[in-house]
C-alpha positions as a printed Julia matrix, in Angstrom:
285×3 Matrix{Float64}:
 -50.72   -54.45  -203.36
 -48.93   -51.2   -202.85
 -45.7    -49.52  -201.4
 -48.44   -47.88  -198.26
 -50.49   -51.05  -197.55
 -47.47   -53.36  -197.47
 -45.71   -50.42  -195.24
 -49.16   -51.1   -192.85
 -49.03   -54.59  -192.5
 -45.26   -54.18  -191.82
 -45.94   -51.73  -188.64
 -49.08   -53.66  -187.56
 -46.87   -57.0   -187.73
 -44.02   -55.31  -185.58
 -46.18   -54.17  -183.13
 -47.38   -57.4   -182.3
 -43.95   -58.94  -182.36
 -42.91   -59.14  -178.86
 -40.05   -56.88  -178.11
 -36.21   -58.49  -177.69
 -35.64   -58.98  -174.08
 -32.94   -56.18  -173.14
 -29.34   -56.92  -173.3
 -28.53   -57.18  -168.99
 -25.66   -54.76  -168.18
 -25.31   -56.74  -164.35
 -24.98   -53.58  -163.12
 -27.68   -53.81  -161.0
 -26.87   -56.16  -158.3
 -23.76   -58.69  -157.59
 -26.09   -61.72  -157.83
 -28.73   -62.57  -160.24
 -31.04   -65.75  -161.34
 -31.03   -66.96  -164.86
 -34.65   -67.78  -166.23
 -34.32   -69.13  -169.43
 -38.2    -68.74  -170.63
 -38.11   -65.94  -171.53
 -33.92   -65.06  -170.99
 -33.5    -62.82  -168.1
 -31.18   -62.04  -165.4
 -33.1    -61.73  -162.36
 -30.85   -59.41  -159.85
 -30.28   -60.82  -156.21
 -30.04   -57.66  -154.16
 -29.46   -59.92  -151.17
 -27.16   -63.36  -151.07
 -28.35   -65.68  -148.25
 -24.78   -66.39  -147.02
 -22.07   -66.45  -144.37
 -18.87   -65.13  -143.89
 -16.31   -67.23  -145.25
 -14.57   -66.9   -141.39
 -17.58   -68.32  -139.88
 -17.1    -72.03  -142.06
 -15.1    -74.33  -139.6
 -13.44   -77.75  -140.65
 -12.41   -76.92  -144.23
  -9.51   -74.15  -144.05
  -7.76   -76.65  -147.07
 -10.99   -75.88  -149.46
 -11.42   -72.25  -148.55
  -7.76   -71.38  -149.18
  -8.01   -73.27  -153.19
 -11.44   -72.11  -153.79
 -10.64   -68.84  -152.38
  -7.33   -68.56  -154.16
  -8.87   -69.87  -157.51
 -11.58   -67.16  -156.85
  -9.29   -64.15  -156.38
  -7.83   -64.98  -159.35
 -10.07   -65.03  -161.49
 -11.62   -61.97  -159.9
  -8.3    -60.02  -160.69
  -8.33   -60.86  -164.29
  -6.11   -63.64  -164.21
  -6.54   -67.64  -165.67
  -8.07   -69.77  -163.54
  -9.89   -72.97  -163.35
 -13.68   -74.18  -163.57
 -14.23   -75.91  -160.03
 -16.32   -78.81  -159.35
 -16.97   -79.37  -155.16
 -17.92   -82.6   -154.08
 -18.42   -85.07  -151.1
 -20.65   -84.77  -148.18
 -23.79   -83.35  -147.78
 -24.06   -80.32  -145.3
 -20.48   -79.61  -145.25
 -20.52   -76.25  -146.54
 -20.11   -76.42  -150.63
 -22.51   -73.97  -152.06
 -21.8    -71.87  -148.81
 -18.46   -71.84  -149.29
 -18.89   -70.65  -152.9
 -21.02   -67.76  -152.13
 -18.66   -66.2   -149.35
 -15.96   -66.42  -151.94
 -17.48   -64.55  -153.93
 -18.53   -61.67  -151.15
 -14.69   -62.26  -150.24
 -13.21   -61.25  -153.72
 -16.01   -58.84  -153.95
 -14.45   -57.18  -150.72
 -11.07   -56.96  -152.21
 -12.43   -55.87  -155.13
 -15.83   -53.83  -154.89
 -17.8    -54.76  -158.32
 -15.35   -57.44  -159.63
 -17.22   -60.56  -159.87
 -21.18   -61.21  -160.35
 -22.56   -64.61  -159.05
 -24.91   -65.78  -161.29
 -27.31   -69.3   -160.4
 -28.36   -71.52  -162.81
 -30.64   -74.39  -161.73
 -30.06   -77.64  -162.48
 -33.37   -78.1   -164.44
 -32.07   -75.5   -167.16
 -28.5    -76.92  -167.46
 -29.26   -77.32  -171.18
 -29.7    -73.55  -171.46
 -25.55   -72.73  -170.45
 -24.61   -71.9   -174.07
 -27.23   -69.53  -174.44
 -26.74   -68.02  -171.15
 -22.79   -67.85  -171.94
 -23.6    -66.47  -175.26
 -25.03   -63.47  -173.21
 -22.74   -62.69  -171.05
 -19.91   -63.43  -173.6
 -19.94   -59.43  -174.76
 -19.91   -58.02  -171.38
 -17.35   -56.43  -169.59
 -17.75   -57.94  -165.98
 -16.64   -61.08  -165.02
 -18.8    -63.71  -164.2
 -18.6    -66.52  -161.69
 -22.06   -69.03  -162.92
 -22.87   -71.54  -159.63
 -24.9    -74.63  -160.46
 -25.76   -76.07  -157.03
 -26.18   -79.71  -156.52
 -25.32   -80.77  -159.7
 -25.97   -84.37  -160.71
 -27.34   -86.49  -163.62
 -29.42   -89.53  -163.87
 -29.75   -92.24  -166.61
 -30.88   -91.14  -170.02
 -30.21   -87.5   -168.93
 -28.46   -86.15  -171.78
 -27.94   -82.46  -170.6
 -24.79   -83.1   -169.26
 -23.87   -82.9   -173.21
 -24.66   -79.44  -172.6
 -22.33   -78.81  -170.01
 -19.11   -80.72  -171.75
 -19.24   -78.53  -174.56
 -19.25   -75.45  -172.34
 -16.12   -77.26  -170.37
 -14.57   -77.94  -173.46
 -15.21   -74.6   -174.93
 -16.61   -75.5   -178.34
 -15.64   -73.81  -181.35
 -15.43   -69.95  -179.78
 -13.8    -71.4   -176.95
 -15.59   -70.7   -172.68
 -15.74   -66.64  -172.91
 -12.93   -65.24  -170.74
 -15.34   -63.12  -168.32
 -17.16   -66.5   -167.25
 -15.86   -69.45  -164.79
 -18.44   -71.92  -163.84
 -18.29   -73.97  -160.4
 -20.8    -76.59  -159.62
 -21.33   -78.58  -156.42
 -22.54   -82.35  -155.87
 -22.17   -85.31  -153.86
 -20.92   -87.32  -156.54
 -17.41   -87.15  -157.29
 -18.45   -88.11  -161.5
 -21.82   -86.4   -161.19
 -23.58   -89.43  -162.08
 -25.01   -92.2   -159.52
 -22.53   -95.49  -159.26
 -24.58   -97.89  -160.37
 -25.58   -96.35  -163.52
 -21.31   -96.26  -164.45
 -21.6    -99.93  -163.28
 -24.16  -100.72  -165.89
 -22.48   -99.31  -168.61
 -19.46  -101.22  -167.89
 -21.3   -104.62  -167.28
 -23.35  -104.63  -170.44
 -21.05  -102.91  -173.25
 -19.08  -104.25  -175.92
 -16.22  -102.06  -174.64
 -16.67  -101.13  -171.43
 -14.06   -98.44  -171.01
 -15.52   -96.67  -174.27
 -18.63   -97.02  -173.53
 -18.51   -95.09  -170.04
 -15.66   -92.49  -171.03
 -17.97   -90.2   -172.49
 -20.56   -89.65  -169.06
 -16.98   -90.55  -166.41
 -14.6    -88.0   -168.36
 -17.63   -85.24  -167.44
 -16.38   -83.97  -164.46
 -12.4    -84.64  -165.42
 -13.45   -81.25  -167.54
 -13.04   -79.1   -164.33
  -9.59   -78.06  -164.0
  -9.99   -77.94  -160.39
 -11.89   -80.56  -157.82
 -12.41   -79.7   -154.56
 -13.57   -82.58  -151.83
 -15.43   -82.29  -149.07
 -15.87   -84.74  -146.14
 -17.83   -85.54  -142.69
 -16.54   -83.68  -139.69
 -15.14   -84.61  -136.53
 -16.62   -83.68  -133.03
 -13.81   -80.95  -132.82
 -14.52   -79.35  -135.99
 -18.31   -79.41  -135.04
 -17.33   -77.98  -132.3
 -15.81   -74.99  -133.75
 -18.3    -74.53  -136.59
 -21.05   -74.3   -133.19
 -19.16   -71.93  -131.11
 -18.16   -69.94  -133.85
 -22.13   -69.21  -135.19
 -22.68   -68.46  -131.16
 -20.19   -66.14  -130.91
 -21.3    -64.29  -133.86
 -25.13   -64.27  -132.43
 -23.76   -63.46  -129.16
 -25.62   -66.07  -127.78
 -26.04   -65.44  -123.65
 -24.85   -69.64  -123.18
 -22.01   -71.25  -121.76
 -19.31   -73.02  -123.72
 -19.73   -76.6   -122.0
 -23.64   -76.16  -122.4
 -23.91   -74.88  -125.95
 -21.48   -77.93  -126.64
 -23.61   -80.7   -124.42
 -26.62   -79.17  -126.6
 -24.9    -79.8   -129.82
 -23.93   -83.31  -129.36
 -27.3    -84.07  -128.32
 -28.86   -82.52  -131.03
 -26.19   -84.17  -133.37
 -27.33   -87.29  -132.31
 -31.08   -86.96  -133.07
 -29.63   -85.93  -136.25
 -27.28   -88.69  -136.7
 -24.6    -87.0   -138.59
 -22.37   -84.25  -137.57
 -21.51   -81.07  -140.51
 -22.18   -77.67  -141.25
 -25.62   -77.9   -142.06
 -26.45   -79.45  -138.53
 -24.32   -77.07  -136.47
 -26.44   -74.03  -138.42
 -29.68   -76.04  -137.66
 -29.09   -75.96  -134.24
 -27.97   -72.59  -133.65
 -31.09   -71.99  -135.18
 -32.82   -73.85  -132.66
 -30.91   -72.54  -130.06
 -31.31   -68.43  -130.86
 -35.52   -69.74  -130.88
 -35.56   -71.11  -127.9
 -33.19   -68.97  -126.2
 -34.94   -65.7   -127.54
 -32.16   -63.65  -129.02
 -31.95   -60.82  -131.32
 -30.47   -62.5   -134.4
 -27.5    -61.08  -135.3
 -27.35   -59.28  -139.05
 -25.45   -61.93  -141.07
 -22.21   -61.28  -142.06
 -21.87   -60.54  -145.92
């Protein structure tokens, strides 16, 4: 076979190759989506979020997660964050107006990149391409958790640990669930129960979420702070209601709900601006 034919084949076989997907510069957006199949950053040219002033009953967790945030945004060391506790109280919220907030300070600083739980088992690729970039990257995993003989968490305790090259210095990850260990109770419980050595046997799947340098908790909310976390969303929708009514409202609807936090208060100032009639308001960034 000769030098031209084999030159042929070579050219036919590239063009059918599928090209290399192109190296993302995250200079498009602040936010993007990682696909994994095939790898992509998917820009975000709008964050569904709220101002970090408008979340009510958790001025301890804004000012570390904030603080941790800024930080990090300014070049600086600064932890991985796990945020935990109850549901609705503002976790993944409270992320994403951190980031707008060091963003404010400093325009450009930090992208905000979301990686679903499903492709947790993709993070070292994902880190391996953002390791060479310039910007610094703040990767959110939103309610995190594993179930029994789900061995991706592997994945993610060799990304805490670092591995052999060690987390890249542009990256910090943050993850939120409602378990403190990221695992359910009685699955710990069974491991103890039926091993040889108990506290071996559950070190590996417990010591999982002593890998982030920094745990935040989160916890139900009194009436007051309900209370302030409804009258603040009104005042920023300029909602035409009185005080004592929009607060007789909110108990009431708390009640049908059965559980007072974040989530509900938003709910019902959803409600409220639909039955009222309204003009939204243009969410704060």
């Amino acid at each position: 076979m000769d030098a031209t034919l084999l030159a042929r084949i070579a050219d036919a076989l590239d063009r059918l190759a599928p090209a290399p997907p192109p190296m993302p510069t995250l200079q498009d957006a602040d936010a993007y989506v990682w696909h994994p199949d095939p790898p992509r950053l998917a820009p975000v040219l709008r964050v569904s979020r709220v101002a970090i002033g408008l979340l009510h009953g958790i001025d301890r967790q804004k000012r570390q997660l904030l603080d941790n945030t800024l930080r990090f945004a300014n070049g600086h060391p600064a932890n991985n964050v796990m945020l935990w506790g109850a549901r609705g109280m503002g976790k993944s919220s409270l992320v994403k107006a951190a980031h707008a907030a060091a963003n404010d300070a400093a325009p450009g600083s930090l992208a905000l990149i979301e990686i679903h739980r499903e492709d947790i088992r993709t993070l070292p690729d994902l880190l391996n391409l953002l390791r060479p970039l310039g910007r610094r990257c703040l990767i959110l995993c939103d309610d995190l958790s594993f179930e029994k003989e789900d061995a991706d968490y592997k994945a993610l305790k060799s990304v805490l640990d670092g591995g052999i090259e060690g987390r890249p210095a542009n990256v910090l990850f943050y993850a939120t669930s409602n378990r403190r260990h990221l695992m359910p109770r009685d699955m710990i419980d069974n491991e103890r129960a039926t091993s040889i050595n108990p506290g071996e046997a559950i070190e590996e799947k417990v010591s999982l979420s002593d890998r982030f340098g920094l745990w935040i908790g989160f916890h139900n909310c009194d009436q007051d702070a309900f209370h302030a976390m409804v009258a603040g969303y009104a005042a920023q929708r300029a909602l035409p209601i009185g005080r004592d009514d929009l607060l007789a409202q909110a108990n009431e609807w708390s009640i049908t709900r059965g559980s007072r936090s974040g989530r509900v208060a938003w709910q019902f100032i959803e409600d409220l601006t639909g039955r009222i009639g309204a003009p939204m308001a243009e969410e704060a960034a």
